[in-house]
C-alpha positions as CSV (number, residue, x, y, z in Angstrom):
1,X,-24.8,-41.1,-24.5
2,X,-23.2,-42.1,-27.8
3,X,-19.5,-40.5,-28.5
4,X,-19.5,-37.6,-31.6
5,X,-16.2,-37.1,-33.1
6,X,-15.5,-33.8,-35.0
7,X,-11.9,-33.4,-37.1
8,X,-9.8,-30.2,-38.1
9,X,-6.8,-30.6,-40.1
10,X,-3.6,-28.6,-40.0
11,X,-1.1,-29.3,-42.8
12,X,0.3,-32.7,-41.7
13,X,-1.8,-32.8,-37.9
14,X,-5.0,-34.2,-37.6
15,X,-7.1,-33.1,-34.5
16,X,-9.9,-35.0,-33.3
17,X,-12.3,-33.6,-30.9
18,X,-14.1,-36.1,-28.7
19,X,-17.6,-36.0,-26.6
20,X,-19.6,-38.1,-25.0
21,X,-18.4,-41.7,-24.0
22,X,-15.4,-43.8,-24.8
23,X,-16.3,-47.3,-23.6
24,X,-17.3,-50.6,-24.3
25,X,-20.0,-49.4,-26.7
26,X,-18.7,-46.4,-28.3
27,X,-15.4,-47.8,-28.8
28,X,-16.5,-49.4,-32.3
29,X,-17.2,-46.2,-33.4
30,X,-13.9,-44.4,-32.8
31,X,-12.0,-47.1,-33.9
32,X,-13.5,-47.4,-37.6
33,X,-13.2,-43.4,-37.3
34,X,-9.7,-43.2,-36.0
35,X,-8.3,-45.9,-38.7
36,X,-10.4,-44.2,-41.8
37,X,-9.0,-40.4,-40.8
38,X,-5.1,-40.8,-40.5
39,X,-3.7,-42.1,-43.2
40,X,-1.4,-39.4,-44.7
41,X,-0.6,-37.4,-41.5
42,X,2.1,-37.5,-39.5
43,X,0.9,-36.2,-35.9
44,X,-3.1,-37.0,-34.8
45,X,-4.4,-34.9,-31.9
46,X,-7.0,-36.4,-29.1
47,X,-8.8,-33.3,-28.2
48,X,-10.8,-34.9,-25.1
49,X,-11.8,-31.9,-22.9
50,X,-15.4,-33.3,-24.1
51,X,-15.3,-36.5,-23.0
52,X,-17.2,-37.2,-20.2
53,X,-16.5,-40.8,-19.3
54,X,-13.8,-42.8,-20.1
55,X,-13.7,-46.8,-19.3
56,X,-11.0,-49.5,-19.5
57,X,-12.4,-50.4,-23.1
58,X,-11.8,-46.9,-23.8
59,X,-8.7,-46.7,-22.8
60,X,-7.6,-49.5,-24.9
61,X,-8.8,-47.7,-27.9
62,X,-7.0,-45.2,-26.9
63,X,-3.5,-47.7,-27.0
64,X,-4.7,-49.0,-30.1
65,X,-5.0,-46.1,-32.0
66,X,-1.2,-45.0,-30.8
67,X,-0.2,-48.4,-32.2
68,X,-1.5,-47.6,-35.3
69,X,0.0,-43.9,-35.4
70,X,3.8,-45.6,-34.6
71,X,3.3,-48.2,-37.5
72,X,2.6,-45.3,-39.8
73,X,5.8,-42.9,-38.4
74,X,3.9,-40.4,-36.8
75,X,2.2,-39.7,-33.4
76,X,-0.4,-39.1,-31.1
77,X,-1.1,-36.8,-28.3
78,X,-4.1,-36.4,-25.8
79,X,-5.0,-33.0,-24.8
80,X,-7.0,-31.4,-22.6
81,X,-8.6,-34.4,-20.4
82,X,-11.0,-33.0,-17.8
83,X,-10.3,-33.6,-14.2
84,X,-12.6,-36.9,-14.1
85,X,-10.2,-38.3,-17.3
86,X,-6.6,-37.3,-16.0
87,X,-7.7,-38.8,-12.6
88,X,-7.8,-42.3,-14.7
89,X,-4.8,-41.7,-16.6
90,X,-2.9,-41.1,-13.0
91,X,-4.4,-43.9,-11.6
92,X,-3.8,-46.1,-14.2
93,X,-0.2,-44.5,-15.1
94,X,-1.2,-44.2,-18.5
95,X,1.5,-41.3,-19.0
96,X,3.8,-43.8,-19.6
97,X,2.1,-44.8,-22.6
98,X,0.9,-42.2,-24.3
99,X,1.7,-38.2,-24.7
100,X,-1.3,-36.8,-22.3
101,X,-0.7,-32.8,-22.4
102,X,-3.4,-30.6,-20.1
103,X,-5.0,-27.8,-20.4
104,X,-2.9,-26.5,-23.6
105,X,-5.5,-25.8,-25.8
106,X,-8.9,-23.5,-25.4
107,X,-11.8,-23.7,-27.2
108,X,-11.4,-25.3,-30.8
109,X,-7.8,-25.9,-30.7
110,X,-6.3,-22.3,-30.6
111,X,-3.4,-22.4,-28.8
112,X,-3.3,-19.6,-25.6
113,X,0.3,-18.8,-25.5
114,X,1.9,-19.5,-22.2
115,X,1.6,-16.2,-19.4
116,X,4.5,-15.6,-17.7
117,X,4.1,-13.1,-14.1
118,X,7.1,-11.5,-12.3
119,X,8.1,-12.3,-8.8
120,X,6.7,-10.2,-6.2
121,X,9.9,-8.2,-4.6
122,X,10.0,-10.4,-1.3
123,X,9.5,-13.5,-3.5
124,X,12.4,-12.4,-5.6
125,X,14.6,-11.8,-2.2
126,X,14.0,-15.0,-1.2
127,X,14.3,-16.7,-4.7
128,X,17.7,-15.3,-5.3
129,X,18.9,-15.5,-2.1
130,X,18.0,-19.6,-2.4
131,X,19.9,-19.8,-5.8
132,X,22.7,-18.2,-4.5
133,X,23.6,-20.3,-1.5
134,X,21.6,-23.4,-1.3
135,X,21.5,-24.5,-5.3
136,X,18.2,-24.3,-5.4
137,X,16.7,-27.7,-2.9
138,X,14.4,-25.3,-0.7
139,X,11.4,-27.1,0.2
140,X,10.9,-26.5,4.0
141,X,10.9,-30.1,5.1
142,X,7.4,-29.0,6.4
143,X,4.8,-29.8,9.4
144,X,3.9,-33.7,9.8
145,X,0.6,-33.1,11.5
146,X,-1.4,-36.5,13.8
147,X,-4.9,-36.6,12.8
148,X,-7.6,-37.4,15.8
149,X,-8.2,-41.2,15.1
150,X,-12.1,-40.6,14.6
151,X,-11.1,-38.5,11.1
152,X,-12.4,-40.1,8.0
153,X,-9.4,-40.1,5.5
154,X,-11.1,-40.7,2.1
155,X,-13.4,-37.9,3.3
156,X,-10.2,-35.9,4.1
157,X,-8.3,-37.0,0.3
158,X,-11.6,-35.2,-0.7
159,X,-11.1,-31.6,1.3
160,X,-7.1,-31.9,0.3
161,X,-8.1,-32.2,-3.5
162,X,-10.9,-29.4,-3.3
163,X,-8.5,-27.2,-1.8
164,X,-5.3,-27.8,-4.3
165,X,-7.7,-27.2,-7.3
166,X,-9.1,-24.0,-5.9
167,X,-6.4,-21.9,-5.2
168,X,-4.1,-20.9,-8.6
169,X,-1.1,-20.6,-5.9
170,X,-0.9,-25.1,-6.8
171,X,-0.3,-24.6,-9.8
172,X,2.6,-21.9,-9.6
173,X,6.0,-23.0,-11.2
174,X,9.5,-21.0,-11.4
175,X,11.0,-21.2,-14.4
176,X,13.1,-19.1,-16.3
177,X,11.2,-16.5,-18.6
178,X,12.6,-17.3,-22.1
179,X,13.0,-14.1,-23.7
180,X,14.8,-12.1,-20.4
181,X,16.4,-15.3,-18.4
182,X,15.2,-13.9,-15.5
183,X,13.1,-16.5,-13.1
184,X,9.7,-15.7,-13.5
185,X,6.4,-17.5,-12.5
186,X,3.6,-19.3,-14.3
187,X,-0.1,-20.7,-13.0
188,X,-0.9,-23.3,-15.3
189,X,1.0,-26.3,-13.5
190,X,-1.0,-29.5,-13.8
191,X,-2.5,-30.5,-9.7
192,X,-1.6,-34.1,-8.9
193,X,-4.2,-35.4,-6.7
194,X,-4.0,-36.4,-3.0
195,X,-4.7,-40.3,-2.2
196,X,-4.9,-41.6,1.3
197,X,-1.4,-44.0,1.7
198,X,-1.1,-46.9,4.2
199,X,2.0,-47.2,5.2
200,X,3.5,-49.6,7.1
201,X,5.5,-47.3,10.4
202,X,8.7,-48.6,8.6
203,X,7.5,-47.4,5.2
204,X,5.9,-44.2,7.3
205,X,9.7,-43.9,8.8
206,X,11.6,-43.9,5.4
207,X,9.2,-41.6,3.8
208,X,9.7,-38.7,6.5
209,X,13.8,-39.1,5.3
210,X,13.2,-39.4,1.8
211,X,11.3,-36.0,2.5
212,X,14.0,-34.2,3.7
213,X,16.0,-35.0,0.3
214,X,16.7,-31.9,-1.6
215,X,14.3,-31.3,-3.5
216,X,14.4,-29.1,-6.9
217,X,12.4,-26.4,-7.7
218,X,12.9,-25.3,-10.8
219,X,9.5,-26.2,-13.1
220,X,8.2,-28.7,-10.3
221,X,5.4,-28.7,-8.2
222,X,5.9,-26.1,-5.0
223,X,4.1,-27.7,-2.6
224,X,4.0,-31.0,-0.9
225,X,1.0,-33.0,0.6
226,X,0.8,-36.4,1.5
227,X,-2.4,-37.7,3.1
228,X,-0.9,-41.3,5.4
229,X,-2.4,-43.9,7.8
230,X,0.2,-46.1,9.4
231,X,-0.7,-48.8,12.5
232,X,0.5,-46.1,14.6
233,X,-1.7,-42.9,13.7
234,X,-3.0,-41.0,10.5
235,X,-1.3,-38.2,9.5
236,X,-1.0,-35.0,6.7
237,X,2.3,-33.9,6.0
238,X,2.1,-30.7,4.6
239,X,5.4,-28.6,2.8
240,X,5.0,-24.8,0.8
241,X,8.1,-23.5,-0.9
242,X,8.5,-20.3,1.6
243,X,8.5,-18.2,-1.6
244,X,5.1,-19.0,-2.9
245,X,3.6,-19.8,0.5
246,X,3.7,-18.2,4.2
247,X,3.0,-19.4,7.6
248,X,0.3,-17.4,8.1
249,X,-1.5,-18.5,4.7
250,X,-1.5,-21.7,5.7
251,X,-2.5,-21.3,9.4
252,X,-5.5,-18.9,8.5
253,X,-6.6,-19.9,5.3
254,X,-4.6,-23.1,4.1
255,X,-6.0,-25.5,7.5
256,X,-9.3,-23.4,8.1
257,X,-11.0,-23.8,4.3
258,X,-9.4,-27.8,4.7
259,X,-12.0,-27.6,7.9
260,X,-15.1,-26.4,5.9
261,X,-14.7,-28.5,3.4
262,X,-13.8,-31.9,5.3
263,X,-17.2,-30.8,8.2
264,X,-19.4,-29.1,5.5
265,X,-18.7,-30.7,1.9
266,X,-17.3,-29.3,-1.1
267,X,-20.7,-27.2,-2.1
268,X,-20.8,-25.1,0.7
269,X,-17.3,-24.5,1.1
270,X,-16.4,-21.4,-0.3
271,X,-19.5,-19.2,-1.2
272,X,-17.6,-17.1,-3.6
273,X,-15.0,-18.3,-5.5
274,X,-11.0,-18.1,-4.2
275,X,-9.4,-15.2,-4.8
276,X,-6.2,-15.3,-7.5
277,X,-3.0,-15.0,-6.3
278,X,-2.0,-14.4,-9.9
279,X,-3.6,-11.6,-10.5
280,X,-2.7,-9.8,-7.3
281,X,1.2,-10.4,-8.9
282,X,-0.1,-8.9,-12.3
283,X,-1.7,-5.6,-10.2
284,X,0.7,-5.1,-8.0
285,X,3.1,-5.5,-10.5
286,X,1.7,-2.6,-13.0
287,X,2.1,0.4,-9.9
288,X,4.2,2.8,-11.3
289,X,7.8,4.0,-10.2
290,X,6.4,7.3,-9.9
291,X,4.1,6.0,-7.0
292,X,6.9,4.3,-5.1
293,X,9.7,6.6,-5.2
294,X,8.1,8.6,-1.6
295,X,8.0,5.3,-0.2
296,X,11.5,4.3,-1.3
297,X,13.1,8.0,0.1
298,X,11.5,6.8,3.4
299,X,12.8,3.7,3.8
300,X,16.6,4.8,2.7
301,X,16.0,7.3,5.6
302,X,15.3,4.9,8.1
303,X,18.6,2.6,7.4
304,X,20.8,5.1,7.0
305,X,24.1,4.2,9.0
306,X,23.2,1.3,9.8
307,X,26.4,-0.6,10.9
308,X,26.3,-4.1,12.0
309,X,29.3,-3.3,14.5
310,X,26.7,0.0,15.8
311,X,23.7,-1.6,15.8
312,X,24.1,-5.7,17.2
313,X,24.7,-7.2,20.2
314,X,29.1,-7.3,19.7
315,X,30.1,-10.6,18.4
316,X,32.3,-12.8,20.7
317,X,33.6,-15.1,18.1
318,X,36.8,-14.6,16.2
319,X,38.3,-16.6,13.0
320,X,35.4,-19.0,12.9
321,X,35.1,-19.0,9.0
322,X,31.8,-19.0,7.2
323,X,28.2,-18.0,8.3
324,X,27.2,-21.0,10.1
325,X,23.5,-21.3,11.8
326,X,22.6,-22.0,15.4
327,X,19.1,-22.2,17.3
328,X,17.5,-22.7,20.6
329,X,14.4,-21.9,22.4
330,X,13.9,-20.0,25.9
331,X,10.8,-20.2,27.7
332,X,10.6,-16.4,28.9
333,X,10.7,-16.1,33.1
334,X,8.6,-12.9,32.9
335,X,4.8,-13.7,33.5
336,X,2.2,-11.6,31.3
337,X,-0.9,-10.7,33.2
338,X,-3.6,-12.3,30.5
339,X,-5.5,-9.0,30.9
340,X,-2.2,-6.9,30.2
341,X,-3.0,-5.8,26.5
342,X,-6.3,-5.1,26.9
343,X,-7.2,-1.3,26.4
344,X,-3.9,-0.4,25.7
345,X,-2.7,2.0,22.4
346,X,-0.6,-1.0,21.3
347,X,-0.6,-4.3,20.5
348,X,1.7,-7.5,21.6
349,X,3.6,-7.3,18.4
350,X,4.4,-3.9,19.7
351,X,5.3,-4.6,23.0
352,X,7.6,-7.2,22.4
353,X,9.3,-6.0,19.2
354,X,9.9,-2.9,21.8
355,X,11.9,-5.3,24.3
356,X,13.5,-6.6,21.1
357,X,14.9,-3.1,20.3
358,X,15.6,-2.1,24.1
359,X,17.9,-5.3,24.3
360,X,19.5,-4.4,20.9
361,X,20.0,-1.1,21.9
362,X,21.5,-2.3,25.3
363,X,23.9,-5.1,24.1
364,X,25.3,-2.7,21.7
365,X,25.7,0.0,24.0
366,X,23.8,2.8,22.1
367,X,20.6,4.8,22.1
368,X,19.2,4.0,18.9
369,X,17.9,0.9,17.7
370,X,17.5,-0.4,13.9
371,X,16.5,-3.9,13.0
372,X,13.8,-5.4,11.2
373,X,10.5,-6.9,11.6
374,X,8.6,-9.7,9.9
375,X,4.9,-8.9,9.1
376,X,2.0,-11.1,7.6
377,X,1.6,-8.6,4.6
378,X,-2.5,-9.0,4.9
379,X,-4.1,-5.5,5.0
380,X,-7.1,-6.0,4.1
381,X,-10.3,-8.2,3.8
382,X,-9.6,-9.5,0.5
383,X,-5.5,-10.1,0.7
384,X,-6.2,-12.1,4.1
385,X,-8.3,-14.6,1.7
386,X,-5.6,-14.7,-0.2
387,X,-3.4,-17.9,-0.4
388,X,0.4,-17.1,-1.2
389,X,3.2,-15.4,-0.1
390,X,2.1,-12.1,1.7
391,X,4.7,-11.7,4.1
392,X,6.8,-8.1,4.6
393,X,10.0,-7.8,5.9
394,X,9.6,-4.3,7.3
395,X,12.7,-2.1,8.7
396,X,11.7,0.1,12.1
397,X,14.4,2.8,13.3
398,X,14.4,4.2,17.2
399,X,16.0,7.0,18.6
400,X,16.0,6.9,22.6
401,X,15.8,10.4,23.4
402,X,16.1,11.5,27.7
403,X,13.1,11.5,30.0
404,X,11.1,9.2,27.4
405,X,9.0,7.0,29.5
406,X,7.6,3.6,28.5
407,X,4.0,4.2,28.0
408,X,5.1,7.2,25.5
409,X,7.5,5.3,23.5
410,X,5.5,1.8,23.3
411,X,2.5,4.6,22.0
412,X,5.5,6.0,19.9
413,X,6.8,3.2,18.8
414,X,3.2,1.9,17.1
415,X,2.6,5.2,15.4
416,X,6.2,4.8,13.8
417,X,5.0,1.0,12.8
418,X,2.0,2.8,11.7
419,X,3.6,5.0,9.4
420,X,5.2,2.3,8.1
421,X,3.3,0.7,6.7
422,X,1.8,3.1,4.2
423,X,4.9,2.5,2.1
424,X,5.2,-1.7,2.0
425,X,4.8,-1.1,-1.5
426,X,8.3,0.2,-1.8
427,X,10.1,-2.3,-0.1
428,X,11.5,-3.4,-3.4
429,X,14.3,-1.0,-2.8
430,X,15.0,-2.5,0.6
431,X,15.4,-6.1,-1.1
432,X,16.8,-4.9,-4.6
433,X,19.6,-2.8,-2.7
434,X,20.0,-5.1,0.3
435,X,19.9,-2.2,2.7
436,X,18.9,-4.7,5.4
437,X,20.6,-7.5,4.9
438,X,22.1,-7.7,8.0
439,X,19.9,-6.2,10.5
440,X,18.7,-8.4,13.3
441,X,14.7,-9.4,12.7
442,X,12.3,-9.8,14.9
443,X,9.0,-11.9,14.1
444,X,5.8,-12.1,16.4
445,X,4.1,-15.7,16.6
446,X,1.4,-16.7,17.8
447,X,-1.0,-19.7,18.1
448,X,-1.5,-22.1,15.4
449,X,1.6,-19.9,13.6
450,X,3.9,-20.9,16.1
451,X,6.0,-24.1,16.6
452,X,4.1,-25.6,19.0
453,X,0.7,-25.0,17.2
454,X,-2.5,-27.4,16.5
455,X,-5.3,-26.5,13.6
456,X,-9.1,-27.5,14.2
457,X,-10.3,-30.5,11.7
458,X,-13.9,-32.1,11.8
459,X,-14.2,-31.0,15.2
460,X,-11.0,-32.8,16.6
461,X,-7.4,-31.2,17.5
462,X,-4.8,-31.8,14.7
463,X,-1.4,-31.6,16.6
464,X,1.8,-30.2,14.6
465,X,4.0,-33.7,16.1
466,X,7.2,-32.5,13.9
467,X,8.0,-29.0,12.4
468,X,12.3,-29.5,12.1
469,X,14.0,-26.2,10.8
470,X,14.8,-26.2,6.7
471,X,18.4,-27.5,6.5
472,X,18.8,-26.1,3.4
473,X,18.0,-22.8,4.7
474,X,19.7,-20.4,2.6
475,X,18.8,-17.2,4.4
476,X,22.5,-16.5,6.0
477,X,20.8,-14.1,8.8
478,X,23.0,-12.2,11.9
479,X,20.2,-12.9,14.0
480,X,16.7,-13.6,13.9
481,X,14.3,-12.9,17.5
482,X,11.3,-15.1,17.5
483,X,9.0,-14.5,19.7
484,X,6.1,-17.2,20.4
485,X,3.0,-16.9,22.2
486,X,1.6,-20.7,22.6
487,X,-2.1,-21.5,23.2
488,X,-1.2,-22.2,27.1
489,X,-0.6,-18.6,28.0
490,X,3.3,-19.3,28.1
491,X,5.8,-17.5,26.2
492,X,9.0,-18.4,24.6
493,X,12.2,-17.5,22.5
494,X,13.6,-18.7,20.2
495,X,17.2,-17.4,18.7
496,X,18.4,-18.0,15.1
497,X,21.9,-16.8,14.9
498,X,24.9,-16.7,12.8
499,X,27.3,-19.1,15.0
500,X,30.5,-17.9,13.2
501,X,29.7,-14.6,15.0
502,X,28.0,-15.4,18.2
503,X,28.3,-18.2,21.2
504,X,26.2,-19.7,22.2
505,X,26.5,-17.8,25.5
506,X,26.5,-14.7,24.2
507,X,23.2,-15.2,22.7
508,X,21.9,-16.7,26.2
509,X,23.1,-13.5,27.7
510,X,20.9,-11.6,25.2
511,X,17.9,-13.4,25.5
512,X,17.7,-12.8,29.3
513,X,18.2,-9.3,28.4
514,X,14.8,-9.5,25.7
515,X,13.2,-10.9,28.9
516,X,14.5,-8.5,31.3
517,X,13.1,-5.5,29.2
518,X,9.8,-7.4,28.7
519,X,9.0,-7.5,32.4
520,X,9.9,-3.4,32.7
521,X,7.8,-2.7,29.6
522,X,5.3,-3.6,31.7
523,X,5.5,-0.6,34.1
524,X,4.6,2.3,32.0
525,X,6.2,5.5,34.1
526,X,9.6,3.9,33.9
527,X,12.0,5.9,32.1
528,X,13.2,3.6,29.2
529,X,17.2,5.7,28.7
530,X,17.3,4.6,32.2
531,X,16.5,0.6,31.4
532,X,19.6,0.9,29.1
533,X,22.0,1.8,31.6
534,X,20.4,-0.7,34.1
């Protein structure tokens, strides 16, 4: 295929469209063409989004005719290279020679003006929340996952690729709108590609600190992949900017589509294409104030009075200064009965936020309980294909009235979840008016979402060999109750709390008290006012 070169002119900018070839034998061609049309002008435009191919005699045209524009004072700028050419250019570093700018024109050179999208209300919670405590360095300092040693890597680099460019969620940036100042979102962010790295297992050793750097967020890239083989192992280390991404997006959608595509190929990977985060953003974003204002009246009902000296465990630490965060995990003692849930009018989540509550309730020394819960935000068909941050932070109130037994108040206490839920919508007002902010939460995890999880790839067990906690965490929580149900059948706890509050006793204490209340949740007829004088 020969190369065809088109021109439109722009008071003192020349743009050039190309298709076909630049190579070898086209490059002739474009260089008479290039040195006949700029005299006069002081910036030339490569419009390449038609180029097909591009060799190394191409791309010394493409040095040449910058050389030219600099001896004449102007400039020259590449645009719109299809995936094929901006793989070269990366590969080749060829940013550092010329202006390459992607994906900024459509069609014959009209400019699409840049489309900015708000954050969702959890995104913005957690956005400002990050800006005002940890300056802004809040990657997660993610999951380095061993690959089975039978994986093919290149074929892997492939899936990873496949994958970035499918979902508009890799190309989200925060920025700063600039009209409003506010921080704001965009989904044109350029998609680096993945390559496989061998690394030596000192180089492999450096790289995991040079990850846990802080890392900035603003206008960068929010999401971290890096595809390694070292003498010791092959590994993916995967990181998602909690705000764009949540655990459950990448355990369900994020490591399963990474499966079809590595065992099937990237034809039959997705038979319909992936759905766009972006415009979920744009729709939920247009429901009208009118429509939430029910939902926001119910969820000022349910925290009103909270206290945090009412309604948590009493602290036991004086005069320690700031918020300062301590963890550790608690296999539970009480046994579940693998049959236990099945049949019954609730499910686990249920069960052990219930225990969560009891404990709460207990420690404090009332009969009422009001925290919060941490749900995947997925509701349907179509936002569980979604990839981005779903996630609800969802407040649940509980009166413990006499004579309630278990059975009614575990069946009570879904309905109440139940009814909930019809108002996530208006949860804004819970994170615009921090009316939680210092509720204990509780989150339910299980499987491949836990700590200890694995992910299927190519038919071999992908083990999660280091998860660490984000050091920059900036979420300055009272206490968070994390409850994990691992592959194995075992259960365990893990407590987040603010050490400046708590010991590290007095959060021991409590745990045994989740535990205790597990194992009586588990006989129905007991009377549950009674397990809180127990």
């Amino acid at each position: 295929m020969d190369i065809s070169i088109t021109k439109k002119i722009d008071g003192e900018t020349l743009t050039l469209f190309l298709t076909g070839r630049l190579d070898k034998l086209t490059g002739p061609t474009f260089d008479a063409e290039f040195r006949a049309s700029i005299p006069g002008f002081k910036e030339t435009v490569l419009d390449v989004s038609g180029l097909e191919y591009l060799s190394s005699a191409g791309l010394r045209s493409l040095i040449t005719a910058n050389n030219q524009m600099k001896k004449q004072g102007g400039g020259l700028t590449v645009k719109n290279p299809t995936p094929d050419v901006m793989d070269i250019f990366e590969m080749t570093n060829f940013g550092r020679l010329l202006r390459i700018v992607k994906d900024e024109y459509g069609g014959q050179g009209e400019e699409k003006p840049p489309q900015y999208y708000p954050l969702r209300p959890i995104q913005r919670w957690l956005v400002d929340t990050h800006f005002q405590k940890a300056n802004s360095t809040m990657m997660n300092i993610g999951a380095l996952v061993r690959l089975d040693a039978s994986i093919d890597m290149e074929r892997m680099a492939d899936a990873l690729n496949d994958i970035l460019s499918s979902y508009d969620i890799f190309r989200c940036r925060l920025l700063f709108h600039p009209e409003t100042g506010e921080v704001c979102q965009r989904f044109d962010g350029e998609v680096a590609r993945v390559y496989v790295e061998t690394l030596s297992d000192e180089a492999f050793e450096k790289r995991k600190l040079d990850l846990k750097e802080p890392y900035s967020i603003i206008d960068r890239p929010l999401y971290r992949v890096h595809l390694m083989e070292t003498p010791s192992g092959k590994y993916i280390y995967a990181d998602f900017y909690h705000a764009t991404v949540d655990g459950m997006a990448v355990a369900l959608i994020f490591w399963r589509e990474l499966d079809k595509r590595y065992v099937r190929g990237m034809e039959n990977a997705i038979a319909r294409k992936a759905p766009s985060y972006a415009e979920y953003v744009l729709a939920e974003s247009k429901i009208s104030p009118e429509d939430l204002e029910e939902g926001h009246a119910y969820w000022r009902k349910t925290l009103d009075g909270f206290d945090e000296n009412k309604h948590l465990p009493p602290a036991d630490v004086e005069n320690a200064g700031a918020w300062k965060k301590n963890e550790f995990e608690m296999p539970l003692k009480t046994a579940i009965a693998k049959d236990f849930f099945k049949g019954k009018d609730f499910t686990e989540n249920t069960f052990f936020m219930a225990a969560a509550m009891l404990a709460m309730a207990k420690s404090a020394g009332v009969r009422e309980s009001i925290m919060s819960w941490v749900h995947n935000g997925r509701m349907n068909a179509a936002e569980r294909r979604l990839l981005g941050l779903m996630l609800n932070q969802i407040p649940i109130r509980w009166d413990f009235e006499d004579g309630l037994t278990v059975d009614a108040f575990l069946r009570g206490l879904e309905a109440r979840i139940a009814e909930g839920m019809k108002y996530v919508k208006s949860l804004d007002v819970v994170y615009n008016e921090g009316l939680e902010d210092l509720c204990a939460t509780f989150i339910f995890q299980k499987g491949t979402t836990g700590r200890r999880g694995s992910a299927r790839l190519g038919g071999t067990e992908a083990v999660y060999e280091e998860m660490p906690e984000n050091e920059w965490s900036a979420a300055e929580n009272t206490l968070d109750i994390e409850l994990n149900a691992r592959t194995d059948g075992t259960f365990s706890l893990v407590m987040n709390y603010d050490a400046s509050r708590y010991s590290v006793d007095a959060m021991h204490r409590f745990a045994r008290t989740v535990d205790e209340m597990i194992g009586a949740l588990t006989d129905g007829n007991r009377n549950v006012t009674e397990l809180l004088k127990a």
